[in-house]
Structures are given as structure tokens and as C-alpha cells.
PyMOL CGO cylinders between C-alpha atoms (Angstrom):
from pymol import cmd
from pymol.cgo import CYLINDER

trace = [
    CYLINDER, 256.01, 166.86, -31.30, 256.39, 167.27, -27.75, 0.3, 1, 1, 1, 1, 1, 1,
    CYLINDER, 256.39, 167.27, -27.75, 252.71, 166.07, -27.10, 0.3, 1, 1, 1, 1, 1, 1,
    CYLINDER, 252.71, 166.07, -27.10, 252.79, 163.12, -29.18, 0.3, 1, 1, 1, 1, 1, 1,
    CYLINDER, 252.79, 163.12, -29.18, 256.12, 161.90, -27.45, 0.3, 1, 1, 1, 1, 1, 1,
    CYLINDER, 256.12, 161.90, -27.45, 254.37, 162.43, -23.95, 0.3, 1, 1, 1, 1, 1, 1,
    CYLINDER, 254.37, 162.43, -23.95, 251.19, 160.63, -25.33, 0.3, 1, 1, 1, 1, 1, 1,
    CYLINDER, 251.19, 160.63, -25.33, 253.59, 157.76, -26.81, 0.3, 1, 1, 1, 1, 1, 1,
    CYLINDER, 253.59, 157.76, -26.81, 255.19, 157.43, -23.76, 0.3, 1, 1, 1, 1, 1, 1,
    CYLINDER, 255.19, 157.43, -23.76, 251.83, 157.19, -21.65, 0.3, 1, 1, 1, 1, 1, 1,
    CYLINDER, 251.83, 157.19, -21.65, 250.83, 154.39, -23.96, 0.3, 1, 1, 1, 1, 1, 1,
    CYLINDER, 250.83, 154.39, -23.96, 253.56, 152.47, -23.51, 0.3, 1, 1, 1, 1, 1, 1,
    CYLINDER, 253.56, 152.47, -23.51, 253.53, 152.58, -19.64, 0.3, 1, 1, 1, 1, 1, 1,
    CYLINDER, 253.53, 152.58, -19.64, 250.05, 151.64, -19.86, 0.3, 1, 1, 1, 1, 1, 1,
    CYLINDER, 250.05, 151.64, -19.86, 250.82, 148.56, -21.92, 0.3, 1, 1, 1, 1, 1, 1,
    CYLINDER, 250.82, 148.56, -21.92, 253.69, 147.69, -20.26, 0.3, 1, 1, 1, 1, 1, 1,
    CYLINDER, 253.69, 147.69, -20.26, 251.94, 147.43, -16.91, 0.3, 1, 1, 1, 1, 1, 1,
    CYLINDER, 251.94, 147.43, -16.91, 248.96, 145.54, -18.51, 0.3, 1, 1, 1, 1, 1, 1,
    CYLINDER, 248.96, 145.54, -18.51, 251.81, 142.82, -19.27, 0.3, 1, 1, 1, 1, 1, 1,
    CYLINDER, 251.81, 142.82, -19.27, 252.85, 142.96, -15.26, 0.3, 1, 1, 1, 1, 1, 1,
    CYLINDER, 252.85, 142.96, -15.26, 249.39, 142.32, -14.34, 0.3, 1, 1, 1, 1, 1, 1,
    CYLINDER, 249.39, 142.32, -14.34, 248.21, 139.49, -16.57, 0.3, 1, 1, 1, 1, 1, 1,
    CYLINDER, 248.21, 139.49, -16.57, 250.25, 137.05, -14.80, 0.3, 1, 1, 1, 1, 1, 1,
    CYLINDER, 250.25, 137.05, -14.80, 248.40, 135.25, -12.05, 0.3, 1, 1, 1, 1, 1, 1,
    CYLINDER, 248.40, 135.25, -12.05, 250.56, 134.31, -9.29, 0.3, 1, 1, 1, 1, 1, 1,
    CYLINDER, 250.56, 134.31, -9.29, 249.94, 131.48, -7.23, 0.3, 1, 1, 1, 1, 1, 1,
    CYLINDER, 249.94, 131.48, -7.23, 250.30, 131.25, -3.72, 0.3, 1, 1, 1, 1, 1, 1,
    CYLINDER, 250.30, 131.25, -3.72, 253.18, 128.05, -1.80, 0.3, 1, 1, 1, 1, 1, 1,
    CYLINDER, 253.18, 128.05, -1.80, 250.85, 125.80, -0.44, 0.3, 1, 1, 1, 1, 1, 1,
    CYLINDER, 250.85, 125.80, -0.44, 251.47, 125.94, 3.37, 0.3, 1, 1, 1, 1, 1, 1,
    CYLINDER, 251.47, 125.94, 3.37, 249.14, 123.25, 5.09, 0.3, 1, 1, 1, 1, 1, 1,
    CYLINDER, 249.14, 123.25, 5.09, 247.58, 124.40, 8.61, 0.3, 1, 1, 1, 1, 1, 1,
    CYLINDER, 247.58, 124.40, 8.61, 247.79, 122.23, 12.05, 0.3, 1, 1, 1, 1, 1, 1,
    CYLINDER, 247.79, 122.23, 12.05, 245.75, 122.79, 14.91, 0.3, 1, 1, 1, 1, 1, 1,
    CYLINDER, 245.75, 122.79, 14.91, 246.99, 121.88, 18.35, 0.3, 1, 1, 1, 1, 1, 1,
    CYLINDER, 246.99, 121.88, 18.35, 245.26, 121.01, 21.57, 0.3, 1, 1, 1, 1, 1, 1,
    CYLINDER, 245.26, 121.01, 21.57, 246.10, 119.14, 24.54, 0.3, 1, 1, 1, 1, 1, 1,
    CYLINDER, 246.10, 119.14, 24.54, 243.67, 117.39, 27.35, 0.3, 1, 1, 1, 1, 1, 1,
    CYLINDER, 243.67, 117.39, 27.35, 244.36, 117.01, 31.15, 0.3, 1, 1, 1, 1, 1, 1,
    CYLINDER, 244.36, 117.01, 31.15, 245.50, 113.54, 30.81, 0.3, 1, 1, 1, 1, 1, 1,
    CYLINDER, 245.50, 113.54, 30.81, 248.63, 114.87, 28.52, 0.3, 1, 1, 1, 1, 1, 1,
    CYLINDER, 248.63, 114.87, 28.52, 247.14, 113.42, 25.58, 0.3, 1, 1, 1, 1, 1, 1,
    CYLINDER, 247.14, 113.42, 25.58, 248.26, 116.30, 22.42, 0.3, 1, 1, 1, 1, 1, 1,
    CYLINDER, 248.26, 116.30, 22.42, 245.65, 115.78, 19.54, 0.3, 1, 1, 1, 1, 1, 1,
    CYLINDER, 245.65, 115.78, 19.54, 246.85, 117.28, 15.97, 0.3, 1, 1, 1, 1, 1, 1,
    CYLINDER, 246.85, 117.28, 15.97, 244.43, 118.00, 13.09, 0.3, 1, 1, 1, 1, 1, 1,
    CYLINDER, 244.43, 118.00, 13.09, 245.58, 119.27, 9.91, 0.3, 1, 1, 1, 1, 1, 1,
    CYLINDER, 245.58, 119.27, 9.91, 243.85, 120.29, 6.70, 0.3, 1, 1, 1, 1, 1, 1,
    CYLINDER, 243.85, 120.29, 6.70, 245.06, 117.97, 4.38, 0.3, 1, 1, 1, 1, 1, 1,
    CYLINDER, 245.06, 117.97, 4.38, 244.97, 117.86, 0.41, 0.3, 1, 1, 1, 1, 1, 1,
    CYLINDER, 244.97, 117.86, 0.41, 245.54, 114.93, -2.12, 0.3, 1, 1, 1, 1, 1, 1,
    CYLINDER, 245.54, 114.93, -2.12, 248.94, 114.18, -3.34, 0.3, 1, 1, 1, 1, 1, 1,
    CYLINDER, 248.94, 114.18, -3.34, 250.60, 115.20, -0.02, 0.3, 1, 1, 1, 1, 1, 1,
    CYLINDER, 250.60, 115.20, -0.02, 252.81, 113.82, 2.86, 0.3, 1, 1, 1, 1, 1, 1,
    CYLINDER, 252.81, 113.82, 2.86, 252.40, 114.79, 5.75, 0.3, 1, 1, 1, 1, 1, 1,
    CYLINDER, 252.40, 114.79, 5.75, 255.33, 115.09, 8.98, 0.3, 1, 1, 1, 1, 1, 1,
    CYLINDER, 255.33, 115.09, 8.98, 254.98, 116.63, 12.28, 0.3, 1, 1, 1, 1, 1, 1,
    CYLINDER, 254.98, 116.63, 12.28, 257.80, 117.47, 14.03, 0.3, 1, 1, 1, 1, 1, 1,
    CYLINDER, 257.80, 117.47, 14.03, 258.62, 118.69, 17.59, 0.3, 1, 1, 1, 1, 1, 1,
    CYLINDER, 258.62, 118.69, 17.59, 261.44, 121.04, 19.09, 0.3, 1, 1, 1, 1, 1, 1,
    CYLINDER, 261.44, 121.04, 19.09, 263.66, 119.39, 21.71, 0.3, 1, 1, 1, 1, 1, 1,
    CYLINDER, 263.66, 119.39, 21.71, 263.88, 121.74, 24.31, 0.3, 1, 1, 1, 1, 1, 1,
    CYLINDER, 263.88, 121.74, 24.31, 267.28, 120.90, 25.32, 0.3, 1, 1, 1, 1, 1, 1,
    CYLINDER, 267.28, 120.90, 25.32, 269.10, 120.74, 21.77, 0.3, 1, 1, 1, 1, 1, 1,
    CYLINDER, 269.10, 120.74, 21.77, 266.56, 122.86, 19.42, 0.3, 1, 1, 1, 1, 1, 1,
    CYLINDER, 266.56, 122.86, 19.42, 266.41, 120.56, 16.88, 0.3, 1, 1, 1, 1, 1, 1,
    CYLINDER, 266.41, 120.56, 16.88, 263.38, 119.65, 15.21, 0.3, 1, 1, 1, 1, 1, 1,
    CYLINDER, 263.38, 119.65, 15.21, 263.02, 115.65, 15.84, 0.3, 1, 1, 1, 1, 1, 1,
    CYLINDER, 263.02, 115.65, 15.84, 259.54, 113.67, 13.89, 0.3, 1, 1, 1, 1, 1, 1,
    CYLINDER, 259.54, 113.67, 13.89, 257.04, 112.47, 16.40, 0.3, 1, 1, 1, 1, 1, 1,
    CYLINDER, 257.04, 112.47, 16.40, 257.17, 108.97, 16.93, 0.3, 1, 1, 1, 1, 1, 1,
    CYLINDER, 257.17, 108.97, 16.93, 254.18, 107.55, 14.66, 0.3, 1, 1, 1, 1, 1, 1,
    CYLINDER, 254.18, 107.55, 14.66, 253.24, 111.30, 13.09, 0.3, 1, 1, 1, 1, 1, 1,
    CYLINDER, 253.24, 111.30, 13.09, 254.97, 110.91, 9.63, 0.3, 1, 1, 1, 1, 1, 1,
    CYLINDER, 254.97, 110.91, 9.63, 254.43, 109.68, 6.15, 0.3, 1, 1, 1, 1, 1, 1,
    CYLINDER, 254.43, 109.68, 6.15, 250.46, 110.92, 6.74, 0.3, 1, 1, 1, 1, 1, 1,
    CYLINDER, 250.46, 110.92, 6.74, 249.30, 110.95, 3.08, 0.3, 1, 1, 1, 1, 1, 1,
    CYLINDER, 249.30, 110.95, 3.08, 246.69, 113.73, 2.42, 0.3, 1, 1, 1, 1, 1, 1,
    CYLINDER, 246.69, 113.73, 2.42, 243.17, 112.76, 2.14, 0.3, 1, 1, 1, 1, 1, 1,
    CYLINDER, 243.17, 112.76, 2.14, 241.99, 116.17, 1.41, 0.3, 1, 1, 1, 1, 1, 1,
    CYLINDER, 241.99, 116.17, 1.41, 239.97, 115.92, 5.02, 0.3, 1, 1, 1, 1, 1, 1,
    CYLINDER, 239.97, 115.92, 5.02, 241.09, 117.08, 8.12, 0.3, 1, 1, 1, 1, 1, 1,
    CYLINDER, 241.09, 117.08, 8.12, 243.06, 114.37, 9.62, 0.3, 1, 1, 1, 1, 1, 1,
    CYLINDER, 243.06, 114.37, 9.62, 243.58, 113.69, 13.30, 0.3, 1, 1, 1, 1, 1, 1,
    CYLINDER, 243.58, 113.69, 13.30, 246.13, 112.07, 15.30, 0.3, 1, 1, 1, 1, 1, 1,
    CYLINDER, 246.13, 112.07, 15.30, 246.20, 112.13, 18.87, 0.3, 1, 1, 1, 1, 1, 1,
    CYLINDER, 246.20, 112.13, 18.87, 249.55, 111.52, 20.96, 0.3, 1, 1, 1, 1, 1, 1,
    CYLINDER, 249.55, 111.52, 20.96, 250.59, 111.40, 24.80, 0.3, 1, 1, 1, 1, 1, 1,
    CYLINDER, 250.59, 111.40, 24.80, 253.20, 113.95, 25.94, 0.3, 1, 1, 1, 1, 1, 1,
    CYLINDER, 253.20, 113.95, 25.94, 254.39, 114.94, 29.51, 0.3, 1, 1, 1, 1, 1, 1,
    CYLINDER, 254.39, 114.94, 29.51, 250.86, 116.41, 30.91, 0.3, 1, 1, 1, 1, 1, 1,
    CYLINDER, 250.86, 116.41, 30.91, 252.84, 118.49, 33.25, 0.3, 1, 1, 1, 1, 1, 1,
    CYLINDER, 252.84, 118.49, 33.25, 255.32, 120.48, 31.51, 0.3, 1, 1, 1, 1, 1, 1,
    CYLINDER, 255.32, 120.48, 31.51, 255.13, 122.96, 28.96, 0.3, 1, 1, 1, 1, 1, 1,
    CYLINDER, 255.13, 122.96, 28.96, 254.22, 121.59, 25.40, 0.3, 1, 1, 1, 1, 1, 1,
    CYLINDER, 254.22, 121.59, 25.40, 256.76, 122.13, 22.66, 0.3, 1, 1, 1, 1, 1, 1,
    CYLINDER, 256.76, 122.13, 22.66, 256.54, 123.98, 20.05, 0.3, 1, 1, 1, 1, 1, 1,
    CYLINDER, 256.54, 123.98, 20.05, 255.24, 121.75, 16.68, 0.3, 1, 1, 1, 1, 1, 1,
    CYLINDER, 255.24, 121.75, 16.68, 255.68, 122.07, 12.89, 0.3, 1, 1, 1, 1, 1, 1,
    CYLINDER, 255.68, 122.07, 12.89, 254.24, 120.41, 10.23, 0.3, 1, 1, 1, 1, 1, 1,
    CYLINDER, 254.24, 120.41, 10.23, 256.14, 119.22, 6.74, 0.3, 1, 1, 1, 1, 1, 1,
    CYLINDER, 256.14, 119.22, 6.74, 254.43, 118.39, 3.82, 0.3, 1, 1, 1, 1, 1, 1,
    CYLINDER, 254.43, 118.39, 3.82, 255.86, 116.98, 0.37, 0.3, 1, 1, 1, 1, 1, 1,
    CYLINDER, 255.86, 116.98, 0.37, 254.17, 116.31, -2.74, 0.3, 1, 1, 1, 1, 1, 1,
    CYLINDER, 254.17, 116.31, -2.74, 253.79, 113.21, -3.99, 0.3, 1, 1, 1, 1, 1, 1,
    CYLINDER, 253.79, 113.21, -3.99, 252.30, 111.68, -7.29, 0.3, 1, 1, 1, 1, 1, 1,
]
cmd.load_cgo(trace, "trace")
């Protein structure tokens, strides 16, 4: 009896963890933004985009840390091209640092 109960036992652990692993999980969709900036202090952004997406970039204001849109960088709908924008920033300080947002749309 003690055989069959450790053989019953095995079974169900297998089984059980065939249930765990038939679930495909899908990976958040987190969009990717390259950054680059020329001599002249122009910053040019290209992100990956997909279809039935907004896009927002979105810089960190060195004196109050809050994330504030850049001016003209928002409501980018995804083409599911890269899409670049280029914009001019101080060409002499440090750049800040950049996020993007995305939202899906229908």
C-alpha cells in the first residue's frame, strides 16, 4: 500500500505541475526610446513604436524632480515604425534624464 500511495502521489505532482505550465504568460509591453544629442543641442528621440499606441515623452526637471511632457513630444500615435522627433535643449548642460509613456488606444 505504501508504494501505490507514493506512486499516487508522484502522479499527482506531475499533473499538477503540467497545469502550472500550460499557461502562457505574456510579457507588459514596455516600448524602447533611444536618445542622442548633436553639438548644436539639438536631442533627437526614436522609439519603436506599435499600432494602437500613444506615445509621451517626458523629461525630469532638475530643480523640482518632477516628470514634465516635452513641449510638442506627446499624443505620438504608434505607427509600428520607429518614429523620430528631434528637439533643441540647452547644448551646454547636462541632458536630463527622459521617459517615455505609452497608452493603448483603439
Amino acid at each position: 500500500m505504501r508504494r501505490f500511495s507514493g506512486v499516487l502521489s508522484a502522479a499527482l505532482l506531475i499533473g499538477a505541475l503540467n497545469g502550472c505550465v500550460s499557461k502562457q504568460i505574456t510579457p507588459e509591453y514596455k516600448p524602447r526610446m533611444g536618445v542622442a544629442r548633436n553639438s548644436e543641442g539639438f536631442v533627437t528621440f526614436a522609439i519603436d513604436s506599435r499600432v494602437g499606441y500613444e506615445y509621451a515623452i517626458y523629461y525630469e526637471d532638475p530643480v523640482s524632480k518632477n516628470w514634465t511632457p516635452v513641449p510638442g513630444c506627446g499624443g505620438i500615435r504608434g505607427t509600428g515604425d520607429s518614429i523620430e522627433l528631434m528637439k533643441r535643449f540647452n547644448s551646454r548642460g547636462p541632458l536630463p534624464a527622459f521617459t517615455l509613456r505609452h497608452t493603448k488606444i483603439d
